[in-house]
ChimeraX commands (.cxc) that place a marker at each C-alpha (Angstrom):
marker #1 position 1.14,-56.63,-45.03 radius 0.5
marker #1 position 2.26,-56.46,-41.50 radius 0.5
marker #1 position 5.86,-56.07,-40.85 radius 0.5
marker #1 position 6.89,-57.71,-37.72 radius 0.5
marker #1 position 10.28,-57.31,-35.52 radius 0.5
marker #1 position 12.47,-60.20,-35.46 radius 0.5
marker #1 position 11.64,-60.75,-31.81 radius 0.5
marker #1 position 7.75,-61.62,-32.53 radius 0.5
marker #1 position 6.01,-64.58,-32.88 radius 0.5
marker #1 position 3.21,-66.16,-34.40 radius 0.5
marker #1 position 0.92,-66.24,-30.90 radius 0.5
marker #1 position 1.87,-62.43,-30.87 radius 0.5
marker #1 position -0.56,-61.59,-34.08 radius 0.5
marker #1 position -2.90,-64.03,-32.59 radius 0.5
marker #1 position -3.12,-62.49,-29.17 radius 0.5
marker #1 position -3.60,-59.37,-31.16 radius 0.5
marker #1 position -6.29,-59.92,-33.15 radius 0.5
marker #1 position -8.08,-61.45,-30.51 radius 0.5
marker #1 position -7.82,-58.23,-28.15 radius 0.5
marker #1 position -8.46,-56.12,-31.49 radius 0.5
marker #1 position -11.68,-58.14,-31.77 radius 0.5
marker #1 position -12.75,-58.64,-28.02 radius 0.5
marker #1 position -12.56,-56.79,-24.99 radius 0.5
marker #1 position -9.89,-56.40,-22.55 radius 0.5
marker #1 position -9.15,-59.48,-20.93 radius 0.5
marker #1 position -6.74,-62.02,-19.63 radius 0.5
marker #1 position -4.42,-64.96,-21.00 radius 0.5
marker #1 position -6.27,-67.59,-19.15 radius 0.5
marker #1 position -9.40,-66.71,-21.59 radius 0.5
marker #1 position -7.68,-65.85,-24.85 radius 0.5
marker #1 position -5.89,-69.35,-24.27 radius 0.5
marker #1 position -9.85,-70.67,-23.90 radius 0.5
marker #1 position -11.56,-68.43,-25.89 radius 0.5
marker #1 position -9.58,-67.85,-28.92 radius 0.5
marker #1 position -8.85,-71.84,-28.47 radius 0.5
marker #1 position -4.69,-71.32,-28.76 radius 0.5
marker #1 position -2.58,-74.30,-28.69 radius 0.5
marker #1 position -0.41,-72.50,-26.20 radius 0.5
marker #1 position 0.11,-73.26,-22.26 radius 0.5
marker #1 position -2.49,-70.01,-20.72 radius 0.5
marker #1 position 1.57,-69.40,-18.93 radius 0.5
marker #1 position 3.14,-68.81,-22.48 radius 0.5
marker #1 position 0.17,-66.46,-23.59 radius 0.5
marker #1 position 1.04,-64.71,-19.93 radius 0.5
marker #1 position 5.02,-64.50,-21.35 radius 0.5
marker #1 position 4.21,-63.33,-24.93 radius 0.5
marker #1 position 1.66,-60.51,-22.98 radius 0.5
marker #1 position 4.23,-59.04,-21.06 radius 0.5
marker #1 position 6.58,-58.88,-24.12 radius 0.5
marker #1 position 3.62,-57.52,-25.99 radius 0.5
marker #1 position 3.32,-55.01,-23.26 radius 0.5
marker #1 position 6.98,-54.05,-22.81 radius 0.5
marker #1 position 7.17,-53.23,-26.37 radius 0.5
marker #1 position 3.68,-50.46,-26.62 radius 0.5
marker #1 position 1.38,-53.47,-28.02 radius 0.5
marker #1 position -0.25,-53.75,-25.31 radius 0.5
marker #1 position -1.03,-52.53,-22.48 radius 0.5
marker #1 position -1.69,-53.85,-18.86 radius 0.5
marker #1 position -4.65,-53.26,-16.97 radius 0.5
marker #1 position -3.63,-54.82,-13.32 radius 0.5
marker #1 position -5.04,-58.23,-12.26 radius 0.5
marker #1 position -3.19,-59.64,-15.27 radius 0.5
marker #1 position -5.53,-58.21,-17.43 radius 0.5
marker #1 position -4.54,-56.50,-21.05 radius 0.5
marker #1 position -5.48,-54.66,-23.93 radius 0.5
marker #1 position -4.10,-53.77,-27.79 radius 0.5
marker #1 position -3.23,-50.60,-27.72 radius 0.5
marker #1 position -2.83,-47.26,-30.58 radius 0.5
marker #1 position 0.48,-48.83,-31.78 radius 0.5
marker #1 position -0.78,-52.89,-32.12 radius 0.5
marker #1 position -3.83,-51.28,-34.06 radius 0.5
marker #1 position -0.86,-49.74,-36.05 radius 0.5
marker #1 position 0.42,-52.95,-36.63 radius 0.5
marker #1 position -2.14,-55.10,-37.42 radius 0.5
marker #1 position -3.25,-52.38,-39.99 radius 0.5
marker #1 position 0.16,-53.21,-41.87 radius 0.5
marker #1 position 1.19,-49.34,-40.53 radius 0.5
marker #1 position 4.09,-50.27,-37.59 radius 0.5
marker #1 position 6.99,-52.15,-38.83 radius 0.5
marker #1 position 8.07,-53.18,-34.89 radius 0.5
marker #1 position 11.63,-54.70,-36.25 radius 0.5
marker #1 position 12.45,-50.38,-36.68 radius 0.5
marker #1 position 10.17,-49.26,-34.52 radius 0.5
marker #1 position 8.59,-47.05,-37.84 radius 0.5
marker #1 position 5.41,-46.13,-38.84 radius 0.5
marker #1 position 4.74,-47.05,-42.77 radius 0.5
marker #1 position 1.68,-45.32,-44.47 radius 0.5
marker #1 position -0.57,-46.74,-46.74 radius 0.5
marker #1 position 1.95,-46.68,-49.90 radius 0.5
marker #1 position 4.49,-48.74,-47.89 radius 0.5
marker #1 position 6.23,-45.37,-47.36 radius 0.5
marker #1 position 7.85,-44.03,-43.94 radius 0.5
marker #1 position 5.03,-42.10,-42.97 radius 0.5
marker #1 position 7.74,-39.53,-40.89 radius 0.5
marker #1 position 9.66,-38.69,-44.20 radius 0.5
marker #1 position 6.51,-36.58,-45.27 radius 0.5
marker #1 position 6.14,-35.34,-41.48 radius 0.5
marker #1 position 10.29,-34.37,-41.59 radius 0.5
marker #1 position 9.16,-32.59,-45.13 radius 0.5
marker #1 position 6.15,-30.92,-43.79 radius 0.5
marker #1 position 7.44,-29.01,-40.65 radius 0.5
marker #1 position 10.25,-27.11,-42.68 radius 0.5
marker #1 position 10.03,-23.60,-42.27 radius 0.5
marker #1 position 9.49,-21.28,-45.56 radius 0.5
marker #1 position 12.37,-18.99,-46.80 radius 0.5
marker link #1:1,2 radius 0.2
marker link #1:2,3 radius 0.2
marker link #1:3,4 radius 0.2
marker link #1:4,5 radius 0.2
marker link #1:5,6 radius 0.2
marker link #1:6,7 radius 0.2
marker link #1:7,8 radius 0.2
marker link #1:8,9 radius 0.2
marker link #1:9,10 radius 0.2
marker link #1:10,11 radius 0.2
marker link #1:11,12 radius 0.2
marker link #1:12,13 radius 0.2
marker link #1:13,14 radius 0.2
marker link #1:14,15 radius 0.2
marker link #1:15,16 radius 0.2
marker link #1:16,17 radius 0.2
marker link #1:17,18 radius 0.2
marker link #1:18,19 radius 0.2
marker link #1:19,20 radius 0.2
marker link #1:20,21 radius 0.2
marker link #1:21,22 radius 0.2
marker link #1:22,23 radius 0.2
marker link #1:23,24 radius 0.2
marker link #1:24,25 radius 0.2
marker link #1:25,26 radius 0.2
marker link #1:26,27 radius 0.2
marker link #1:27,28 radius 0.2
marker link #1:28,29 radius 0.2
marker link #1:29,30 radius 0.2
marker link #1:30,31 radius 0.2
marker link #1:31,32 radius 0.2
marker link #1:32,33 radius 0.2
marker link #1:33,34 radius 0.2
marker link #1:34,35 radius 0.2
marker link #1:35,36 radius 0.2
marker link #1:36,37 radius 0.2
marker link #1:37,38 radius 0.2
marker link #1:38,39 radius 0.2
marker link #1:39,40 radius 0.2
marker link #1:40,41 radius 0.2
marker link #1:41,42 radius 0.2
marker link #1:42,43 radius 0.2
marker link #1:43,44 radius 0.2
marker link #1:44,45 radius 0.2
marker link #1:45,46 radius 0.2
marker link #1:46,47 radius 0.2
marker link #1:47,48 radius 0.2
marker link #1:48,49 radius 0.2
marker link #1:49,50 radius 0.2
marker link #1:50,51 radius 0.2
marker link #1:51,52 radius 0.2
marker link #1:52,53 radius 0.2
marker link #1:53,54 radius 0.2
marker link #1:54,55 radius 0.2
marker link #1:55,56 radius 0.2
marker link #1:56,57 radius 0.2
marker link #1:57,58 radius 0.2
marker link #1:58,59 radius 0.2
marker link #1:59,60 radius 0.2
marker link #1:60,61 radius 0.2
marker link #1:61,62 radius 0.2
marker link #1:62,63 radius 0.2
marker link #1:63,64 radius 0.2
marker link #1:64,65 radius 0.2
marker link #1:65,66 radius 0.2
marker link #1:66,67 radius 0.2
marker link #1:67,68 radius 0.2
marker link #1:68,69 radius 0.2
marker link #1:69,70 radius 0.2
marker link #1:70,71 radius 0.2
marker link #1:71,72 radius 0.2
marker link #1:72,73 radius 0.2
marker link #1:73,74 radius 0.2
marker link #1:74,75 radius 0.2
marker link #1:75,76 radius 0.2
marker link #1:76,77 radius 0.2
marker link #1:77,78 radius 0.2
marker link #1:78,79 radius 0.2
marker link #1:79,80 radius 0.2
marker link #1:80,81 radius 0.2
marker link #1:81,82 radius 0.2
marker link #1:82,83 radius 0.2
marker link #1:83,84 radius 0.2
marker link #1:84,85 radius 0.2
marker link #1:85,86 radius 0.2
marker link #1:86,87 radius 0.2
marker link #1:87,88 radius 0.2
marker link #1:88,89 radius 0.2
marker link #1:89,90 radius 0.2
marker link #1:90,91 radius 0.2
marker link #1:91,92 radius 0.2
marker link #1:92,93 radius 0.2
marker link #1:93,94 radius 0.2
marker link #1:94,95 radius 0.2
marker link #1:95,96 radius 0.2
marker link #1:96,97 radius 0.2
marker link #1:97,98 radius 0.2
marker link #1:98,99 radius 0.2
marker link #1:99,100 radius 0.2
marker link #1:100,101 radius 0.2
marker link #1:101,102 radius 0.2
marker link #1:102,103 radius 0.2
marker link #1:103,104 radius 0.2
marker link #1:104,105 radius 0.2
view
């Protein structure tokens, strides 16, 4: 289950599955290409957010791809509301990490 911030919408898991699944590339030809009902400016809006938040990342000439952390999410593993990464039991995966750096006694 993905667990998505309150600021994300529905075009944002689209646009990331398509980059997940394709190469690099721009909103103009995920808007033709992945055949969104979305203006190709919109896709170009819900990029930047995407990018401004770690999801993706720009390549210049309006180009972008998912990065580490919208892998993350789309694997269920970010919840981007608290900015958290869950493991695969639905668990904070940083509890174990606070647990496992403790020093012995």
């Amino acid at each position: 289950m993905r667990h998505s911030g309150k600021w994300m919408t529905s075009l944002d898991d689209r646009i990331l599955e398509f980059l997940h699944e394709n190469k690099p590339t721009t909103p103009t030809r995920m808007t033709t290409e992945a055949s969104l009902p979305y203006s190709r400016q919109h896709v170009d809006r819900r990029c930047k957010k995407l990018d401004e938040e770690g999801l993706l990342e720009s390549l210049g000439n309006g180009v972008y791809m998912i990065t580490e952390d919208g892998e993350a999410y789309l694997k269920g593993h970010l919840d981007t509301e608290h900015w958290k990464y869950i493991d695969e039991d639905g668990e904070d995966a940083h509890d174990d990490l606070a647990e496992d750096t403790g020093t012995d006694s």
